[in-house]
N, CA and C atoms as a LAMMPS dump frame, in Angstrom:
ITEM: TIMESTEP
0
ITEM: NUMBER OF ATOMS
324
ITEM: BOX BOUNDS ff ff ff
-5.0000000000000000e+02 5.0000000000000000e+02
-5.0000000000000000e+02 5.0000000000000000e+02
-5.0000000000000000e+02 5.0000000000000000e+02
ITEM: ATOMS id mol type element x y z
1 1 1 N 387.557 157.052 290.259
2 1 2 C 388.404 157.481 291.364
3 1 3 C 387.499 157.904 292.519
4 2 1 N 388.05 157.347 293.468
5 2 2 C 387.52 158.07 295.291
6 2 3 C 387.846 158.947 295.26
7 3 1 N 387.275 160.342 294.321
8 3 2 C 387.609 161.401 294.627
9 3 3 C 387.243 162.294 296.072
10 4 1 N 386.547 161.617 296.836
11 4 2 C 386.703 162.272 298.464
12 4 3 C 387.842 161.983 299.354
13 5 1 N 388.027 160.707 298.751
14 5 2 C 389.243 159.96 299.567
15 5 3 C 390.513 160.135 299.581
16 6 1 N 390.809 160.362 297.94
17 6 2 C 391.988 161.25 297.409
18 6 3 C 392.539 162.442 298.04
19 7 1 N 391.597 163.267 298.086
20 7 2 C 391.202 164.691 298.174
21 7 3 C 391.606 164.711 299.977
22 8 1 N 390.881 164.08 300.575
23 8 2 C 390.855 164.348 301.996
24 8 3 C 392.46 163.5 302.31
25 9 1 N 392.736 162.91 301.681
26 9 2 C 394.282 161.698 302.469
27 9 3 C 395.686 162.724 302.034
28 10 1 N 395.477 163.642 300.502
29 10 2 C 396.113 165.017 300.6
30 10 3 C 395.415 166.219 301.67
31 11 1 N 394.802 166.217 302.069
32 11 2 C 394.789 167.295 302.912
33 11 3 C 395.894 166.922 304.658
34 12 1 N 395.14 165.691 304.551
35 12 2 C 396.17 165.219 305.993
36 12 3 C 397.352 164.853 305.761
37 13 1 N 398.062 164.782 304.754
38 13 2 C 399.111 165.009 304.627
39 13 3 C 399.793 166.171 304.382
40 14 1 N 398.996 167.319 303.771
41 14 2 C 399.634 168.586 303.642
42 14 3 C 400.121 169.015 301.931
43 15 1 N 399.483 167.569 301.517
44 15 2 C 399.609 167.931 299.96
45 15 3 C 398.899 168.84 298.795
46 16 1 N 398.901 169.724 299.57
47 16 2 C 397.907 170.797 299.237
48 16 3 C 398.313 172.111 298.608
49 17 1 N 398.043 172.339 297.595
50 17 2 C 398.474 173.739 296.847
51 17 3 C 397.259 174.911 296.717
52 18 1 N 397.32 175.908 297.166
53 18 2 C 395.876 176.444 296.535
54 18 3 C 396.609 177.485 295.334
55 19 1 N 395.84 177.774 294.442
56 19 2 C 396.035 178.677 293.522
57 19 3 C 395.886 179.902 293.93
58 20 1 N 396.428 181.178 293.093
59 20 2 C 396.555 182.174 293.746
60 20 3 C 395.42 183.133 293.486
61 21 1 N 394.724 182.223 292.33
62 21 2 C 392.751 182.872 292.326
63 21 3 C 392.487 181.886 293.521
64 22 1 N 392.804 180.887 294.128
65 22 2 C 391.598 180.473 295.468
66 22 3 C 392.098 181.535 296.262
67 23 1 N 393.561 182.007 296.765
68 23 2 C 393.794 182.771 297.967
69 23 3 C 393.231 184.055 297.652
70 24 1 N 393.021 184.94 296.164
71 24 2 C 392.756 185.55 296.11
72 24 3 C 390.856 185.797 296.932
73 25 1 N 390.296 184.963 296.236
74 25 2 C 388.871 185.001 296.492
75 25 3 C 388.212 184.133 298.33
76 26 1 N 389.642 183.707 298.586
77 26 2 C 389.722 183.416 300.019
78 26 3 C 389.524 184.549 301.191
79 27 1 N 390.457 185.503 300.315
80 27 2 C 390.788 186.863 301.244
81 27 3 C 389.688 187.776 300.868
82 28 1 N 388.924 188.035 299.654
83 28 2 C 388.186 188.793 299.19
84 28 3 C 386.817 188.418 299.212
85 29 1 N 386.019 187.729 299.95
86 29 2 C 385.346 186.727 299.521
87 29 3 C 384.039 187.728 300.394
88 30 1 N 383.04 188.054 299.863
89 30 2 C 381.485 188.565 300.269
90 30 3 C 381.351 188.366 301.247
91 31 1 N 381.097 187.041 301.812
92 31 2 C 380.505 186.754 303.185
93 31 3 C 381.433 186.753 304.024
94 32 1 N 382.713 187.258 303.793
95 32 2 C 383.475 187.253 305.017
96 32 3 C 384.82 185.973 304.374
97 33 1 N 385.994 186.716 304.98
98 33 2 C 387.021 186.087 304.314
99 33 3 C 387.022 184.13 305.197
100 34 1 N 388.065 183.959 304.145
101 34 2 C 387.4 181.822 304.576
102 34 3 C 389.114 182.08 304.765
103 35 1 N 388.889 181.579 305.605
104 35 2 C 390.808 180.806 306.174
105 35 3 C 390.654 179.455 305.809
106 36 1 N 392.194 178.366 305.851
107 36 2 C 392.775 177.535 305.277
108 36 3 C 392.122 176.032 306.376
109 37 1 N 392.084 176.253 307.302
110 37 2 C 391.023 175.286 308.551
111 37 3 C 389.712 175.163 308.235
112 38 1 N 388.92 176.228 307.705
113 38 2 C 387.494 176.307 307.26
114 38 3 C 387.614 175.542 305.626
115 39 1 N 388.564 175.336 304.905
116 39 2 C 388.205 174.72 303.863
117 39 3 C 388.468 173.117 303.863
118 40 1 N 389.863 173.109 305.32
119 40 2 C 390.148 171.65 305.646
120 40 3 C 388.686 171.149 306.441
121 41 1 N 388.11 171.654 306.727
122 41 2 C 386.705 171.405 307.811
123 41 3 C 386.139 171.103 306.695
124 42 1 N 385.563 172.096 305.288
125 42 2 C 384.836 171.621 304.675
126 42 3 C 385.058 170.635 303.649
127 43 1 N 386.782 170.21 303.536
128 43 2 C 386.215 169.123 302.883
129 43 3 C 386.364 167.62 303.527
130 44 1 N 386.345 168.107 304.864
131 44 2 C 386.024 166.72 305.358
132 44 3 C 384.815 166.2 305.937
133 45 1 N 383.967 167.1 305.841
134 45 2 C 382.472 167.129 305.951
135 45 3 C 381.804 167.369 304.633
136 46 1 N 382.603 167.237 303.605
137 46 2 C 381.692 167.959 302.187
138 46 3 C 381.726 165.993 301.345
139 47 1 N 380.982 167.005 299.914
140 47 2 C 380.525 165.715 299.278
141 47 3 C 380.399 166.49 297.724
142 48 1 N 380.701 165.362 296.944
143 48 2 C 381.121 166.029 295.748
144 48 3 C 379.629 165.598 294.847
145 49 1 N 379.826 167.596 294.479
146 49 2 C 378.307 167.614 293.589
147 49 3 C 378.482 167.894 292.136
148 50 1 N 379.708 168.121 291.426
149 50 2 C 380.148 167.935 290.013
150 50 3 C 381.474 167.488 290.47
151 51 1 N 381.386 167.221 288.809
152 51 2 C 382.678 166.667 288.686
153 51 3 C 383.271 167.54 286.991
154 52 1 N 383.981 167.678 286.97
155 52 2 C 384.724 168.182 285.422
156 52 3 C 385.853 167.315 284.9
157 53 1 N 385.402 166.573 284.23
158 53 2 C 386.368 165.365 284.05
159 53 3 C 387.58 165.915 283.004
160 54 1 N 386.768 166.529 282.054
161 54 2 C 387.855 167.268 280.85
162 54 3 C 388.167 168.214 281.266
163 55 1 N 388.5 168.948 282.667
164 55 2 C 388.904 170.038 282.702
165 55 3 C 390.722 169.316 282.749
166 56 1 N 391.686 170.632 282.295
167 56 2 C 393.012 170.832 282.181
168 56 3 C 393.691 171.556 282.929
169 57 1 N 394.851 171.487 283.384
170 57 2 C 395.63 170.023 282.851
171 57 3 C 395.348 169.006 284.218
172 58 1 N 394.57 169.213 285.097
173 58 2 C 393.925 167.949 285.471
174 58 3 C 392.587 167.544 285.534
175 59 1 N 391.215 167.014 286.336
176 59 2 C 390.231 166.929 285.933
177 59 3 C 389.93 166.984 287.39
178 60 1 N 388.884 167.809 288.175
179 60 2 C 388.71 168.487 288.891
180 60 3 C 387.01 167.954 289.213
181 61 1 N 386.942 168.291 290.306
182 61 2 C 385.38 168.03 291.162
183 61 3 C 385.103 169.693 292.136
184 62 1 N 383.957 169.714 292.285
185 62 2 C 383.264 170.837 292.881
186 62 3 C 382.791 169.981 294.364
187 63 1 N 383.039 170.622 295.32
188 63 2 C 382.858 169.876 296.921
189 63 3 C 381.97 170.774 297.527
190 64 1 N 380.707 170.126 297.966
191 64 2 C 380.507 171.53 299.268
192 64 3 C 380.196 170.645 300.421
193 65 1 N 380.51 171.901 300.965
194 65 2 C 380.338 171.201 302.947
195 65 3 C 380.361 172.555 303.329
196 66 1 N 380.415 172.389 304.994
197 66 2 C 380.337 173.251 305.776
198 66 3 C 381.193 172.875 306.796
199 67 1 N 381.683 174.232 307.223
200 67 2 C 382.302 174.48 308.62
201 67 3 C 382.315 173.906 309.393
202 68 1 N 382.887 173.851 310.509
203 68 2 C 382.355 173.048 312.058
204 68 3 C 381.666 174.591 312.648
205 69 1 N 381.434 175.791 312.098
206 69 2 C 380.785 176.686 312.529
207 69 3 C 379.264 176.474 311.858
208 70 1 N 379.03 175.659 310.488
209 70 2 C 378.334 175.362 309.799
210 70 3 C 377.883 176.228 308.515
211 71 1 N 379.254 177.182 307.939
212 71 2 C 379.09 177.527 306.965
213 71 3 C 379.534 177.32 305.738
214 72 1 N 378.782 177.296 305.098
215 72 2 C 378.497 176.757 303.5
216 72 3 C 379.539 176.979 302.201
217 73 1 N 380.494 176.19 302.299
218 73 2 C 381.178 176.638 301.19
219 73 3 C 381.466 175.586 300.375
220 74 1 N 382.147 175.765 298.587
221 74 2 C 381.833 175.649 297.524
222 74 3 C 383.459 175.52 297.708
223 75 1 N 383.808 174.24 297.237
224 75 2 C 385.634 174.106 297.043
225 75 3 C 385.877 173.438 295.646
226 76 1 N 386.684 173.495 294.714
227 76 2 C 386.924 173.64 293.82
228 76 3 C 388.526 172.873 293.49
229 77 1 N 388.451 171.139 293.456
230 77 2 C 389.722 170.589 293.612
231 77 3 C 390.124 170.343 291.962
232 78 1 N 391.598 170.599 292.131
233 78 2 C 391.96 169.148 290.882
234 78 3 C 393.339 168.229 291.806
235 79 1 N 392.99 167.432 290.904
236 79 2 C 393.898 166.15 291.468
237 79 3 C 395.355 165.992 290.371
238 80 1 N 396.649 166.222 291.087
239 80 2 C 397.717 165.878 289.953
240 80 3 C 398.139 164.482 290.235
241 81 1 N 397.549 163.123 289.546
242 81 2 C 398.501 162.05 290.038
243 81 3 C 400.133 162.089 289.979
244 82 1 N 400.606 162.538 289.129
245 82 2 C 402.098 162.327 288.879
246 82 3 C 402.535 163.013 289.879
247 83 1 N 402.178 163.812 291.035
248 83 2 C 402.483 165.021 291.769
249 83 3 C 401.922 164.701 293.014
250 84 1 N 400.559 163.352 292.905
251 84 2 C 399.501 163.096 294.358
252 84 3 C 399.728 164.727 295.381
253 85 1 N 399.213 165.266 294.756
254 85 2 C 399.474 166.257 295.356
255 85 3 C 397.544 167.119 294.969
256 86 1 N 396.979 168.133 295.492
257 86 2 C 395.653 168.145 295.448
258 86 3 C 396.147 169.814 295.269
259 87 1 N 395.377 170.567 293.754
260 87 2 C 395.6 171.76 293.845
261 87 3 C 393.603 172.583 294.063
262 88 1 N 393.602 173.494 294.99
263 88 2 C 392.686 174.057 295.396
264 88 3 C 392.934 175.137 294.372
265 89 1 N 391.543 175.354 293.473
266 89 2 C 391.507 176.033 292.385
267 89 3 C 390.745 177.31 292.765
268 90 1 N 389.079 177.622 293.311
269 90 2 C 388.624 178.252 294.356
270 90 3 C 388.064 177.635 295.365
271 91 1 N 387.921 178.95 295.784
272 91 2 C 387.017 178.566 297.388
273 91 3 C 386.065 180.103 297.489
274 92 1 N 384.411 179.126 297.654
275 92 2 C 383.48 181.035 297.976
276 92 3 C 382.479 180 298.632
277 93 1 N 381.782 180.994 298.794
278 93 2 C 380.777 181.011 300.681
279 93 3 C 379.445 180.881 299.006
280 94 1 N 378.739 179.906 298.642
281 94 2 C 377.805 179.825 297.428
282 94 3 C 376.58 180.826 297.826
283 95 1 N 375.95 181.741 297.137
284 95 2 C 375.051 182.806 296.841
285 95 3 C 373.655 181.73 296.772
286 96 1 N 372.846 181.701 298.121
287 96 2 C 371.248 181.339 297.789
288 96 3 C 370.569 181.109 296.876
289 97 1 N 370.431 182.512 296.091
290 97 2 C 370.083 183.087 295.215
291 97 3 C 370.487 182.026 293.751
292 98 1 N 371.876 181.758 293.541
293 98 2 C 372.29 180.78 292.383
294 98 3 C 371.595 179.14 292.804
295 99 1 N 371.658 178.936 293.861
296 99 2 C 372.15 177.396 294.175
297 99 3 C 371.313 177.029 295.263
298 100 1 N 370.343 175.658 295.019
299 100 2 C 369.326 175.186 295.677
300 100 3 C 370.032 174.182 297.113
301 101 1 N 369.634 174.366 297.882
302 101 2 C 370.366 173.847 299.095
303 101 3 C 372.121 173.837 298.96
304 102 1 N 372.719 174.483 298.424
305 102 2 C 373.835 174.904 297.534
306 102 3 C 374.673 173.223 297.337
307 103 1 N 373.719 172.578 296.678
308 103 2 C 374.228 171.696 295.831
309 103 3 C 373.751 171.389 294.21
310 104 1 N 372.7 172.276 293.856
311 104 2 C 372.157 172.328 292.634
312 104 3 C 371.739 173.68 292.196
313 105 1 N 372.585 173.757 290.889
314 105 2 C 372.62 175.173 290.057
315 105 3 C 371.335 175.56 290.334
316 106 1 N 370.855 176.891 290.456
317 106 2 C 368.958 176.972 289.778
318 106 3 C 369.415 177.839 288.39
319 107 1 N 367.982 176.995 288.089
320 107 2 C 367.754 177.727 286.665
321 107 3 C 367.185 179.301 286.275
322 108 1 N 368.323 179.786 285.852
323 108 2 C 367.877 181.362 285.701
324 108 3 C 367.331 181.736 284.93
């Protein structure tokens, strides 16, 4: 699957659900809270760096991109075909410290 393509053709349509852990950690989020434009920005500038194929009950990819301000965030999709509908699972601003150009875990 074009999972960028998927992902981004629900966003411009509005087929978009976020979960109520993404809004939670949207609003609560360290570096400063992320609004619903900053995650449509990032995933249309982002690029998918995992993927979780067995995750349930759909199978989900990890996106990062950045802002049109150019900040760094970590989005967290699954895809429902029966539903084509795209649920946003989280969303956080990725910690330096974990994550090498914040597309690769580091090893702790």
């Amino acid at each position: 699957m074009d999972w960028l393509r998927v992902i981004r053709d629900c966003f411009d349509t509005d087929a978009v659900l976020y979960s109520r852990h993404a809004r939670f950690e949207m609003e609560n989020e360290e570096f400063g809270k992320i609004l619903e434009h900053e995650v449509y920005e990032t995933i249309q500038s982002g690029e998918v760096i995992e993927e979780y194929s067995e995750d349930k009950p759909y199978p989900s990819v990890l996106i990062f991109g950045r802002t049109a301000n150019g900040r760094p965030l970590h989005v967290v999709c699954a895809f429902s075909k029966t539903d084509n509908l795209v649920v946003v699972i989280t969303v956080y601003h990725p910690n330096e410290e974990l994550w090498i150009d914040f597309r690769r875990r580091k090893k702790i």
